[in-house]
C-alpha positions as CSV (number, residue, x, y, z in Angstrom):
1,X,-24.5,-46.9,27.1
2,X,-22.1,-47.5,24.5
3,X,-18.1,-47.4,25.0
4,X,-15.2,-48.0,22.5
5,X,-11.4,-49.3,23.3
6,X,-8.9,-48.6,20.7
7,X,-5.4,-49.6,20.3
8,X,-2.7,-49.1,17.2
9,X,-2.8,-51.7,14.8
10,X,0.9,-52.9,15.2
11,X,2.3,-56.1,16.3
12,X,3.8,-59.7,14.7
13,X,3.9,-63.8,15.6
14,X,6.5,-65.2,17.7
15,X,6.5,-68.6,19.6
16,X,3.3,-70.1,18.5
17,X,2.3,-67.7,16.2
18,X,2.1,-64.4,17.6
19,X,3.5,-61.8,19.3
20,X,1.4,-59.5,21.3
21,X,1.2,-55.8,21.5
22,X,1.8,-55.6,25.1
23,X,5.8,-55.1,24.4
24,X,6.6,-58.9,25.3
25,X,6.4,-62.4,23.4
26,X,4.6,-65.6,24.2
27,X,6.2,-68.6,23.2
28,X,3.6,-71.2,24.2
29,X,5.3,-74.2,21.6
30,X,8.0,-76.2,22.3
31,X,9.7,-77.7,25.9
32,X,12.7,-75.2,25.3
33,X,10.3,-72.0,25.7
34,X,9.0,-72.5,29.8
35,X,11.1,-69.4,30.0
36,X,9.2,-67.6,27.8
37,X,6.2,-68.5,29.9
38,X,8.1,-67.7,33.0
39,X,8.7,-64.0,31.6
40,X,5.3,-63.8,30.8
41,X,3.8,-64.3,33.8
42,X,6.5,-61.6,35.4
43,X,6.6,-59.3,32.7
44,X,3.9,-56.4,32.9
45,X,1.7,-55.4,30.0
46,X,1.6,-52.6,28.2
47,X,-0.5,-51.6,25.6
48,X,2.2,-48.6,24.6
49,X,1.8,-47.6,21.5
50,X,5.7,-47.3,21.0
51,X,6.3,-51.4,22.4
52,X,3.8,-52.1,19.3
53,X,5.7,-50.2,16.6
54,X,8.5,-52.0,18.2
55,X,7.0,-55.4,17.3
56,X,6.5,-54.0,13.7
57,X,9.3,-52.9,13.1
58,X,10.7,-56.5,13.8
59,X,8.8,-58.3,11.6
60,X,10.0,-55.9,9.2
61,X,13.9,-56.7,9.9
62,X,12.9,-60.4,10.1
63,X,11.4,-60.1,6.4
64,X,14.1,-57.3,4.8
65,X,16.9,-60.5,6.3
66,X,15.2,-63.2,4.4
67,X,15.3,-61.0,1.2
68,X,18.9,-60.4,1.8
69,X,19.9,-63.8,2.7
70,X,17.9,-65.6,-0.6
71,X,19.5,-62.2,-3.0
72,X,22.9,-63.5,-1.7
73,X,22.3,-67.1,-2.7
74,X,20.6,-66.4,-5.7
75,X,23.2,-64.1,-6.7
76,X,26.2,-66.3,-6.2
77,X,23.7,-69.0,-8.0
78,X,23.6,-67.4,-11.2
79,X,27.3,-66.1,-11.4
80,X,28.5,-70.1,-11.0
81,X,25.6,-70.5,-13.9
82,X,27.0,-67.7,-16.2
83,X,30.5,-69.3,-16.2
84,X,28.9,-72.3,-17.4
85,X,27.1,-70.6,-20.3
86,X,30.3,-68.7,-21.5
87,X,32.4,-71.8,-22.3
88,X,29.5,-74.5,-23.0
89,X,26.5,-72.2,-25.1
90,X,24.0,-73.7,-23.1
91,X,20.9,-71.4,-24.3
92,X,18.6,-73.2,-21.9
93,X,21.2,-72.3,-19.1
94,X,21.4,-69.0,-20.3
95,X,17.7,-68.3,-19.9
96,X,17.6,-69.9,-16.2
97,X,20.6,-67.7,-15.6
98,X,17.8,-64.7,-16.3
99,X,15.6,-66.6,-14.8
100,X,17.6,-66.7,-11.6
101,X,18.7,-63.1,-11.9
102,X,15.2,-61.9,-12.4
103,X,14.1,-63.8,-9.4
104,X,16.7,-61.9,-7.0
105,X,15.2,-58.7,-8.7
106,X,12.1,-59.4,-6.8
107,X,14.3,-58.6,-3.8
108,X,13.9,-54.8,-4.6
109,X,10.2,-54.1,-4.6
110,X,9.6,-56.1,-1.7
111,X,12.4,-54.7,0.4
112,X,10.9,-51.1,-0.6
113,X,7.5,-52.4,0.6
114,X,9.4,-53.7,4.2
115,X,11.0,-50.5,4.6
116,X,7.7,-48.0,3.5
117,X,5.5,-50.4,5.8
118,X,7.4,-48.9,8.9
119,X,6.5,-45.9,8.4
120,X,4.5,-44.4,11.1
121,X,0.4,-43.6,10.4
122,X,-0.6,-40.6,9.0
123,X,-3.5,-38.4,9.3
124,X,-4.3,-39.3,5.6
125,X,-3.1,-42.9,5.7
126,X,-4.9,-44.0,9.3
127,X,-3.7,-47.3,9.0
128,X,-0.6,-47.4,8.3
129,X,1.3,-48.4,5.2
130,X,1.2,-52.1,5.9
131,X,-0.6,-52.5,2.1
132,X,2.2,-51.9,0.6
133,X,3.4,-55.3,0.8
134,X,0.5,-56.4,-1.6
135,X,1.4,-53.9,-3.9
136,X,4.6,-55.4,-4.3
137,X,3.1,-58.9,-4.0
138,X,1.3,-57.4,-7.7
139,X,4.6,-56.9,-9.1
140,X,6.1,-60.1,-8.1
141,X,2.7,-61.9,-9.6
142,X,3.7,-60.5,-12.8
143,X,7.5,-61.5,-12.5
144,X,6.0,-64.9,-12.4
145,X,4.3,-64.4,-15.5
146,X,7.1,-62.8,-17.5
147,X,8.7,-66.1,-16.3
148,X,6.4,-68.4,-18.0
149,X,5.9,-66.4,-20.8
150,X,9.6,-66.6,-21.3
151,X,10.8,-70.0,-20.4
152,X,7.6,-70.9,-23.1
153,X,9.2,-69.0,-25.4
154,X,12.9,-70.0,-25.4
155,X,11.4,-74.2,-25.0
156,X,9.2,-73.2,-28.3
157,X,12.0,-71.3,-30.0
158,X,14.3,-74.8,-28.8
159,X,12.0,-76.9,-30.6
160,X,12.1,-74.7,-34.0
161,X,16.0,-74.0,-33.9
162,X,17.7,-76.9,-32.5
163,X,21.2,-75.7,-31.1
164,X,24.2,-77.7,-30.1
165,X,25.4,-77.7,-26.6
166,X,29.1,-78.6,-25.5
167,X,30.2,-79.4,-21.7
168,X,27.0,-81.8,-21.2
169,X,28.3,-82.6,-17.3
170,X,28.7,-78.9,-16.5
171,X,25.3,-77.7,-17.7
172,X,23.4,-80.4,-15.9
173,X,25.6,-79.6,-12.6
174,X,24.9,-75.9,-13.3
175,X,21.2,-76.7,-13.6
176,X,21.2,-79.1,-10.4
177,X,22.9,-76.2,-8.6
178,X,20.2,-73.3,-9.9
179,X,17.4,-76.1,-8.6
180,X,19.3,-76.4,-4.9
181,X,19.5,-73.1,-5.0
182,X,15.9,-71.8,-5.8
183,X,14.5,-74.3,-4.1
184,X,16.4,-73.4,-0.5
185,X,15.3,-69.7,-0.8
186,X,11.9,-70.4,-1.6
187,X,11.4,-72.7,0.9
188,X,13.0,-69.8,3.5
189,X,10.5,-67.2,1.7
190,X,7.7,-69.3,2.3
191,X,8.4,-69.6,6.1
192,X,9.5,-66.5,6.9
193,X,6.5,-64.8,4.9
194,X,3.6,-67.6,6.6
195,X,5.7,-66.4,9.8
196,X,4.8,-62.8,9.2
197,X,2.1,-63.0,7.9
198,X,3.6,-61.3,4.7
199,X,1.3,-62.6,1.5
200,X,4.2,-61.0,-1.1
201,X,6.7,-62.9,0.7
202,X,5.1,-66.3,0.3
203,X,4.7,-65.0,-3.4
204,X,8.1,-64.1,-3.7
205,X,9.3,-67.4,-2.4
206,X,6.7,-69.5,-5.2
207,X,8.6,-67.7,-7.6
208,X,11.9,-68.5,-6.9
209,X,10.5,-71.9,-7.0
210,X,9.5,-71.2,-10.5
211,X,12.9,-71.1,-11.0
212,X,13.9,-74.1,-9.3
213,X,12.0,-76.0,-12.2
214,X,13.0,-74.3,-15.0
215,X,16.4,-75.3,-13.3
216,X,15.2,-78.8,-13.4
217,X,14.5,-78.4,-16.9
218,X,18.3,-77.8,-18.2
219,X,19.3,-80.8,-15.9
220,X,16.6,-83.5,-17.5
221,X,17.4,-81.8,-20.6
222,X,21.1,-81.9,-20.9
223,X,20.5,-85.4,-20.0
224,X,18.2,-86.0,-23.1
225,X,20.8,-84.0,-25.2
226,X,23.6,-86.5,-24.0
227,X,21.7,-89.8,-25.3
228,X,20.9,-87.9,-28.7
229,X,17.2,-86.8,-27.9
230,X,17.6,-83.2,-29.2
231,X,14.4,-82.5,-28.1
232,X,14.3,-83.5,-25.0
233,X,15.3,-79.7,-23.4
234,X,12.9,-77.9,-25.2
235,X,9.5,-80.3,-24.3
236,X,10.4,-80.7,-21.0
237,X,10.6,-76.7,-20.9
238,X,6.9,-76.3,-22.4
239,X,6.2,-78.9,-19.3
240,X,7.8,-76.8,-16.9
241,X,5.9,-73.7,-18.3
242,X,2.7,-75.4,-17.5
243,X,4.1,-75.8,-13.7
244,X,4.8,-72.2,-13.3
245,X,1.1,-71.2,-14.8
246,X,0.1,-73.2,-11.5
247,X,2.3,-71.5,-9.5
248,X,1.7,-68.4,-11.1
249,X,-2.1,-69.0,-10.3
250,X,-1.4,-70.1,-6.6
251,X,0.5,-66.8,-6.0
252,X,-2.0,-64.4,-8.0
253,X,-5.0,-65.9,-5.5
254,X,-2.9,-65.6,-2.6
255,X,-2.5,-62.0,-3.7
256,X,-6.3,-61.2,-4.7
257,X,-7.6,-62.1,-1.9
258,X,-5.2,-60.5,0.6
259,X,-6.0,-57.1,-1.7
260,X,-9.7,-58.0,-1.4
261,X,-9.3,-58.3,2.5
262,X,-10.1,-61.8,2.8
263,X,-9.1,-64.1,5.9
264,X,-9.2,-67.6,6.9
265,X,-12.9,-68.2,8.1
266,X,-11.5,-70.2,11.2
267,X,-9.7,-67.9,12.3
268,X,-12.9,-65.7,12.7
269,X,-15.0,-69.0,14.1
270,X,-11.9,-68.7,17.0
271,X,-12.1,-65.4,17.4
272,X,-15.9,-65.3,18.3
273,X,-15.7,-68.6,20.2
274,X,-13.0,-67.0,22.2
275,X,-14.9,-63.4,22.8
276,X,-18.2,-66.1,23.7
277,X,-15.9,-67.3,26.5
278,X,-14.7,-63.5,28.0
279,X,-17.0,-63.2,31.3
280,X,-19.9,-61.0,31.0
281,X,-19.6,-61.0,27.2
282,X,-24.0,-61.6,26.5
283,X,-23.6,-61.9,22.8
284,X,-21.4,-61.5,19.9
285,X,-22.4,-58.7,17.4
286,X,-20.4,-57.7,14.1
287,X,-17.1,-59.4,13.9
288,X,-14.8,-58.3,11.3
289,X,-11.2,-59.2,10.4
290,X,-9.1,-57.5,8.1
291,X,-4.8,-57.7,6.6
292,X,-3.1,-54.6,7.1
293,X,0.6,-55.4,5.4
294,X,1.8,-58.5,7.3
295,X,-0.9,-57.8,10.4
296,X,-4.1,-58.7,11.3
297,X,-7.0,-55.9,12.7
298,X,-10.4,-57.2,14.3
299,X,-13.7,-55.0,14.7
300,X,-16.4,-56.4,17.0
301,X,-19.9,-55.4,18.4
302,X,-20.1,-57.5,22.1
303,X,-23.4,-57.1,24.2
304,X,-23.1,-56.6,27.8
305,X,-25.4,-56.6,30.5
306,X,-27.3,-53.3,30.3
307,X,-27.0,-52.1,34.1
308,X,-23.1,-52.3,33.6
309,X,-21.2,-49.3,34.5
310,X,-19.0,-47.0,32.0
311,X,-16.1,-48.7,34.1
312,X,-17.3,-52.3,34.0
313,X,-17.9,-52.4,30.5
314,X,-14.4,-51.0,29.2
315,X,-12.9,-53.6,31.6
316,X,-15.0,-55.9,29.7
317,X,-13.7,-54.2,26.4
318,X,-10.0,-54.5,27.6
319,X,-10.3,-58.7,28.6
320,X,-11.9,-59.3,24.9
321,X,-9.0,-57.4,23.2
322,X,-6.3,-59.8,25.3
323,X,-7.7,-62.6,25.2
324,X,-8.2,-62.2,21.1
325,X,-4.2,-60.8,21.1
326,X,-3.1,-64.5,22.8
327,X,-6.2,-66.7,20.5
328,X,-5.2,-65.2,16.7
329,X,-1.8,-65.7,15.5
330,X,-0.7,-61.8,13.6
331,X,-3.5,-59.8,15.5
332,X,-2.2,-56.4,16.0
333,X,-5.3,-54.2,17.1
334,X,-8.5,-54.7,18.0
335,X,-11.3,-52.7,18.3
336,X,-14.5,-53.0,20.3
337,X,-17.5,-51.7,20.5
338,X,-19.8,-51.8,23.8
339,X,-23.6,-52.7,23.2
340,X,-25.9,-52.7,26.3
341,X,-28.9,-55.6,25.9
342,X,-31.5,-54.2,24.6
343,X,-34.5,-53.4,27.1
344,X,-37.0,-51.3,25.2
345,X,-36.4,-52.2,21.4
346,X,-33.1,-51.6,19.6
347,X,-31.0,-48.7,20.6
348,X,-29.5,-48.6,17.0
349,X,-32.7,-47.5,15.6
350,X,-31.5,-44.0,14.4
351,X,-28.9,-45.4,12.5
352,X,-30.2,-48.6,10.9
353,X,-31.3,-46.6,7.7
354,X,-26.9,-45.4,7.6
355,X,-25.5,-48.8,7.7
356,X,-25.3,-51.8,5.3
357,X,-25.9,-55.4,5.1
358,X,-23.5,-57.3,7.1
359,X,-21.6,-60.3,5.5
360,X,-23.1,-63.4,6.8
């Protein structure tokens, strides 16, 4: 006997992490949610198809608001930063500027990766377009490169062709104002995409951070400038290039292995401790984890007894899926497959020869 519950992939984190496809949210952190609990418990669940794309579609606001909110501040960042380099000739200022204008750039793929990753699943594209959020994440990896390539350059170029620089106090105010600045929207990047779940997001915000150095660069440096150390902008530039190749390498991992479908192990050592503890679960099988966009899915093998009913078992199905919705923060489908134990030998005989080695 062999039975299989599906559900679409779609749903976010809310409360402590999650938000369930069941068309309500559980906020299970914090003394100020016991309301959340109390709807909860008097809400009914639905596994609705149309509640889920709901959730998505959420996340998807929640991310296209961050990109809005940190293009706004960058923005108005780099326009205070341009008047500065107009009347003082700060060419280190100037490049962060770029740097700063570059960074809101960003902005665009990403938000065009937010708004194709509602789109609803195809016939050709089963799982939605969730993965195109790491395709952006690609193009933000090598916006972070272009930055270190150039801030290397210009700190290089600094060093060969020393130039003066007037209006010391403004450049190293416009340069502790381009560090605030950075520094705020990647750190609201970086929450909101951990929030979602969204890998490019968390890139995105490591790159504005990028920039928050370079910013820190024209501050230190102005300061050299102003006790006659000419130098002083250009080497601490080649430092701060060195910082965004670390970065830059942080971002490009996070990015790799989101393409090449990695996960946190613990979250599958929770997941299979949780479907131990379902009732009448015998043993766990195949367990498999997987990022689609900003979402988790989960494929499992659970072994039941093998006198169970059709009914029984898909009850059995429906518990694991729940209780794997509430234990892993971003899980937006699960699917599970029904084994019987095995009485005479192994029932998956026949197709042993089809399938290949597991990952241990």
């Amino acid at each position: 006997m062999s039975t299989a519950d599906q559900h679409e992939p779609l749903a976010t984190d809310e409360g402590h992490g999650h938000e369930h496809g069941h068309g309500h949210a559980h906020g299970h952190q914090g003394s100020g949610r016991w309301w959340r609990r109390i709807a909860h418990l008097l809400t009914p669940h639905s596994h609705d198809s149309a509640d889920k794309v709901d959730t998505a579609m959420e996340s998807s606001r929640e991310g296209m608001r961050a990109l809005w909110i940190s293009l706004t501040v960058l923005a108005a960042t780099a326009a205070l930063q341009a008047v500065v380099v107009v009347f003082s000739g700060s060419v280190a200022l100037l490049g962060d500027t770029l740097h700063n204008v570059a960074d809101a750039l960003t902005a665009v793929p990403l938000g065009l990766a937010f708004l194709v990753g509602r789109r609803a699943a195809t016939r050709r594209y089963t799982y939605g377009f969730g993965r195109a959020e790491d395709l952006a994440g690609i193009v933000i990896v090598v916006f972070i490169a272009a930055s270190s390539a150039l801030a290397g350059y210009e700190a290089v170029q600094r060093l060969i062709n020393p130039a003066p620089v007037s209006h010391l106090w403004a450049v190293a105010a416009a340069g502790l104002v381009g560090f605030v600045g950075n520094e705020l929207v990647a750190r609201y990047r970086i929450q909101v995409g951990r929030k979602i779940g969204s890998a490019a997001l968390v890139a995105d915000g490591l790159h504005a951070r990028t920039d928050g150095f370079t910013s820190l660069a024209v501050l230190v440096g102005a300061g050299g400038v102003a006790i006659g150390w000419q130098w002083a902008d250009p080497v601490v530039g080649l430092f701060i290039t060195v910082a965004i190749l670390f970065v830059l390498k942080d971002a490009a991992r996070e990015i790799y292995r989101r393409l090449m479908d990695a996960v946190d192990p613990e979250l599958v050592e929770r997941a299979e401790q949780t479907l131990r503890a379902v009732p009448h679960i015998m043993d766990v099988g195949v367990l498999r984890l997987r990022w689609i966009g900003h979402r988790l899915h989960a494929e499992t093998n659970l072994t039941v007894e093998p006198d169970m009913s059709l009914t029984g078992a898909h009850s059995i199905a429906v518990d694991a899926e729940h209780q794997l919705l509430h234990a892993i923060p971003r899980l937006g489908g699960v699917t599970v497959h029904i084994d019987p134990a095995p009485v005479h030998g192994d029932q998956h005989d026949a197709l042993s020869h089809h399938r290949q080695p597991s990952a241990g």
